[in-house]
Z-matrix of the N, CA and C atoms (Angstrom, degrees):
N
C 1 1.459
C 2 1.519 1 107.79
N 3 1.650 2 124.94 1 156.95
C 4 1.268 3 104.49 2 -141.08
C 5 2.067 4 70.37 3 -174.19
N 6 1.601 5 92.45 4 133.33
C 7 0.924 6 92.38 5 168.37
C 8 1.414 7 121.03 6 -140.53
N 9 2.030 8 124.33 7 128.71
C 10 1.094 9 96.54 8 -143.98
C 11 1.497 10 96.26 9 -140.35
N 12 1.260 11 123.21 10 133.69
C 13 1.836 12 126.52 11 -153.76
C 14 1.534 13 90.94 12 -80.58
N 15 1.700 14 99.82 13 175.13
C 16 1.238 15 99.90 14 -171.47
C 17 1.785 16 94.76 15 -150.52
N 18 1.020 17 118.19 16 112.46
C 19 1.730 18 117.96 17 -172.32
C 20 1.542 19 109.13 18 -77.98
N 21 1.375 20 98.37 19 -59.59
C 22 1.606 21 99.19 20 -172.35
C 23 1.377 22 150.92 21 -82.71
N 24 1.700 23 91.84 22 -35.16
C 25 1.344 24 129.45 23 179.14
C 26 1.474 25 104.56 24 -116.43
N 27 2.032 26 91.22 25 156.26
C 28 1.595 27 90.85 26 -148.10
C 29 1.679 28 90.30 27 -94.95
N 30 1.242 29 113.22 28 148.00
C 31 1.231 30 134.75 29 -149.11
C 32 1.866 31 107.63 30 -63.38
N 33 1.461 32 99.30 31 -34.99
C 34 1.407 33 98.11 32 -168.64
C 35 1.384 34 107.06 33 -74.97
N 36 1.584 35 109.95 34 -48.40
C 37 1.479 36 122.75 35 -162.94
C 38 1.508 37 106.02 36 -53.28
N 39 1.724 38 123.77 37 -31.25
C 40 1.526 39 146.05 38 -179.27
C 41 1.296 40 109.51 39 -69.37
N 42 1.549 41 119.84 40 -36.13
C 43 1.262 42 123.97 41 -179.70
C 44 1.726 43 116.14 42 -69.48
N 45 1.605 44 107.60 43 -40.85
C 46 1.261 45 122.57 44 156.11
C 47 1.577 46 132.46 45 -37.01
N 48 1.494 47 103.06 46 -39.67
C 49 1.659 48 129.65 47 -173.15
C 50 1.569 49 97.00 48 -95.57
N 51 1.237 50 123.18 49 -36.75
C 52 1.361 51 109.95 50 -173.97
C 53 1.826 52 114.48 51 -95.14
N 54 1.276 53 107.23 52 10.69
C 55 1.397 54 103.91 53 -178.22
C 56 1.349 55 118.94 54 -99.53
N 57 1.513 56 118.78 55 23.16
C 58 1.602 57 140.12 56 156.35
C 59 1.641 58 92.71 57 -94.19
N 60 0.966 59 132.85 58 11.46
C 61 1.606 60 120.28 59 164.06
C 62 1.300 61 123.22 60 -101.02
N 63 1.518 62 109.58 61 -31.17
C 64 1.270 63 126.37 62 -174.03
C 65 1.769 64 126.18 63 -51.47
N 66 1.419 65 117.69 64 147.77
C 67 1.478 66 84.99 65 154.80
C 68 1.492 67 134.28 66 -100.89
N 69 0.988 68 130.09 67 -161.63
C 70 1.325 69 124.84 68 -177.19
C 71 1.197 70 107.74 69 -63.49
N 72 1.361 71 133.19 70 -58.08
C 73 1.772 72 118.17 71 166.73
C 74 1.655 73 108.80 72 -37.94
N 75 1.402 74 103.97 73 -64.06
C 76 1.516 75 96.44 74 -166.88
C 77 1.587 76 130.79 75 -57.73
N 78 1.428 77 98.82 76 153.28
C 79 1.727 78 128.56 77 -178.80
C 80 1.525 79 120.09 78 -119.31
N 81 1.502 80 100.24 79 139.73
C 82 1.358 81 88.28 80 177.00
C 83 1.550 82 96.89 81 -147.89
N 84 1.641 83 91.48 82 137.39
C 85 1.399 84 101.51 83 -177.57
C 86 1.355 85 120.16 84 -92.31
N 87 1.495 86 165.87 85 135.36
C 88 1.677 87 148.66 86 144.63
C 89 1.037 88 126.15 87 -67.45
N 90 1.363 89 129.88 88 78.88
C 91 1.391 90 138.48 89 -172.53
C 92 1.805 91 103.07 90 -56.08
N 93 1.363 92 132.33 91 109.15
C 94 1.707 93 128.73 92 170.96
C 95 1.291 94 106.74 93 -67.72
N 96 1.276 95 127.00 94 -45.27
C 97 1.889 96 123.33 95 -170.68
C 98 1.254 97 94.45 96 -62.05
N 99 1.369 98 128.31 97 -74.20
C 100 1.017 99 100.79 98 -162.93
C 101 2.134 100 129.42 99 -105.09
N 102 1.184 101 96.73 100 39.62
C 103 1.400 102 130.73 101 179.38
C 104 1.319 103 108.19 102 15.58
N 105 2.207 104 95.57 103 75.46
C 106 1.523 105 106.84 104 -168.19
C 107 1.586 106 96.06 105 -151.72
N 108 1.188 107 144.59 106 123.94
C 109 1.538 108 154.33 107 -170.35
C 110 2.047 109 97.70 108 -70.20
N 111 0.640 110 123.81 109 144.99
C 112 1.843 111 128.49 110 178.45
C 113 1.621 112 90.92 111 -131.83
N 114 1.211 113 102.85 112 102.32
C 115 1.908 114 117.60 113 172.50
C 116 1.205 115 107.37 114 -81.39
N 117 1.389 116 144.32 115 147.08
C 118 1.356 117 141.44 116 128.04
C 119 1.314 118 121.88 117 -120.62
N 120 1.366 119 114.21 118 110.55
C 121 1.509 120 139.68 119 -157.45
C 122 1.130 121 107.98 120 -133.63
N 123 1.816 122 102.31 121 -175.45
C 124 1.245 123 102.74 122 153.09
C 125 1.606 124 111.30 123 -118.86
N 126 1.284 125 119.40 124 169.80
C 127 1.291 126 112.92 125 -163.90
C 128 1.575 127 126.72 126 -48.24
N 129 0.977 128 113.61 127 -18.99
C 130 1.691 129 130.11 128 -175.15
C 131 1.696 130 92.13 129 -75.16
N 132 1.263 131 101.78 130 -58.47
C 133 1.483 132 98.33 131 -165.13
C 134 1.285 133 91.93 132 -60.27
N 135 1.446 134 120.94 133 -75.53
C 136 1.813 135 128.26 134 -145.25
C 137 2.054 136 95.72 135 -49.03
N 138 1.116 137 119.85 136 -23.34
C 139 1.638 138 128.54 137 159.77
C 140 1.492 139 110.51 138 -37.21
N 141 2.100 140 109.77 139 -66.98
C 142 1.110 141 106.65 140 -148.93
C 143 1.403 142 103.99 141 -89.22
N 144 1.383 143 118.40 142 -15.00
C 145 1.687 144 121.88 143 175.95
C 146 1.513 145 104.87 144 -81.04
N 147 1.605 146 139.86 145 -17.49
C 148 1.001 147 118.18 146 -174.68
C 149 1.969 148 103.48 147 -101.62
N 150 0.829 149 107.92 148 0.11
C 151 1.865 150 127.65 149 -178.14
C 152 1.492 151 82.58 150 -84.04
N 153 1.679 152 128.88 151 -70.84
C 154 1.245 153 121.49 152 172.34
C 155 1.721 154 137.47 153 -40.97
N 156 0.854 155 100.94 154 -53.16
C 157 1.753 156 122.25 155 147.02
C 158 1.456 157 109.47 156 -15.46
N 159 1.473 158 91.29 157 -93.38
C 160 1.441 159 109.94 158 -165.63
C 161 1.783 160 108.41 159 -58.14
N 162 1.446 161 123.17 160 -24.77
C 163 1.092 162 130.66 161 158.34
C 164 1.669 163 130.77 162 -43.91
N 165 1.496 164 109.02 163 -53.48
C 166 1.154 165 125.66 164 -156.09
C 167 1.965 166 90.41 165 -108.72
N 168 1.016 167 121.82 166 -29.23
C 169 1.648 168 103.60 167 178.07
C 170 1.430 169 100.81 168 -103.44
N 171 1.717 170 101.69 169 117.91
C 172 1.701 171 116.51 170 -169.49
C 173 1.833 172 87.72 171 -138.70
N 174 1.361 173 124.51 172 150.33
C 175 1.062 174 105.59 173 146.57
C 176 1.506 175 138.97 174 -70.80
N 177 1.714 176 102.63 175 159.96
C 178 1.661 177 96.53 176 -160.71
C 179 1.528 178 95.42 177 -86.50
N 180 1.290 179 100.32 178 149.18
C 181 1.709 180 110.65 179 -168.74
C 182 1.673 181 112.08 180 -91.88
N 183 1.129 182 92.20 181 155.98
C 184 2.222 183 104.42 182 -141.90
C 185 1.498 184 81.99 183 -127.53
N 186 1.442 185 88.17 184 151.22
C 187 1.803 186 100.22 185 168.66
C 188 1.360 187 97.32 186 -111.09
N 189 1.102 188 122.14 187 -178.34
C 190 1.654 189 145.20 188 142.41
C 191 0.982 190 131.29 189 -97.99
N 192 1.164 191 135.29 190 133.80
C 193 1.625 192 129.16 191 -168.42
C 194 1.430 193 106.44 192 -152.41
N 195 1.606 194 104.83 193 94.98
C 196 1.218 195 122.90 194 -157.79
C 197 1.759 196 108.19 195 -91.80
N 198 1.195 197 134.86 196 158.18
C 199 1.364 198 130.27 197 167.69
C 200 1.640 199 107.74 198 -147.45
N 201 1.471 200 103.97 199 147.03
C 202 1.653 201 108.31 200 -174.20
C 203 1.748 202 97.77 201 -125.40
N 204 1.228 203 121.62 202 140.92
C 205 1.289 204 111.19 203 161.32
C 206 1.614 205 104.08 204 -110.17
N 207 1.458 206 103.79 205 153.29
C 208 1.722 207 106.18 206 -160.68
C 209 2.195 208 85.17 207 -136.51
N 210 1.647 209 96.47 208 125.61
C 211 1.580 210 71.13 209 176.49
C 212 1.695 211 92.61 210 -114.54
C-alpha cells in the first residue's frame, strides 16, 4: 500500500487514468480531501503508477500578459 500526493491534478479523475497501470490484484483509490491516490499493488505495479503520476501531474503552463501605460 502506497500512498501517493497529487499537486495538480484532481486526484480522482488521475485515479481513473492510472488504473491501466495496475495489476489485476491491484486498486486504486482518489482520495479529494486530501488530494493523494492510495495504491494497493504489488511493488512493480505501485512503481509503474507512481512513474505515471509523477509524469502526468506537472503544472499547467501560464503566460504573462504584461501592459505599460506611457503618456
Amino acid at each position: 500500500v502506497k500512498l501517493i500526493p497529487v499537486s495538480y491534478a484532481a486526484a480522482d479523475q488521475l485515479a481513473t487514468q492510472a488504473a491501466n497501470f495496475k495489476t489485476e490484484r491491484g486498486k486504486i483509490v482518489g482520495d479529494t480531501r486530501t488530494s493523494s491516490l492510495i495504491v494497493t499493488d504489488t511493488q512493480d505495479g505501485i512503481d509503474r503508477i507512481e512513474k505515471f503520476v509523477r509524469s502526468i501531474d506537472v503544472p499547467p503552463t501560464q503566460v504573462l500578459i504584461e501592459g505599460k501605460v506611457v503618456e
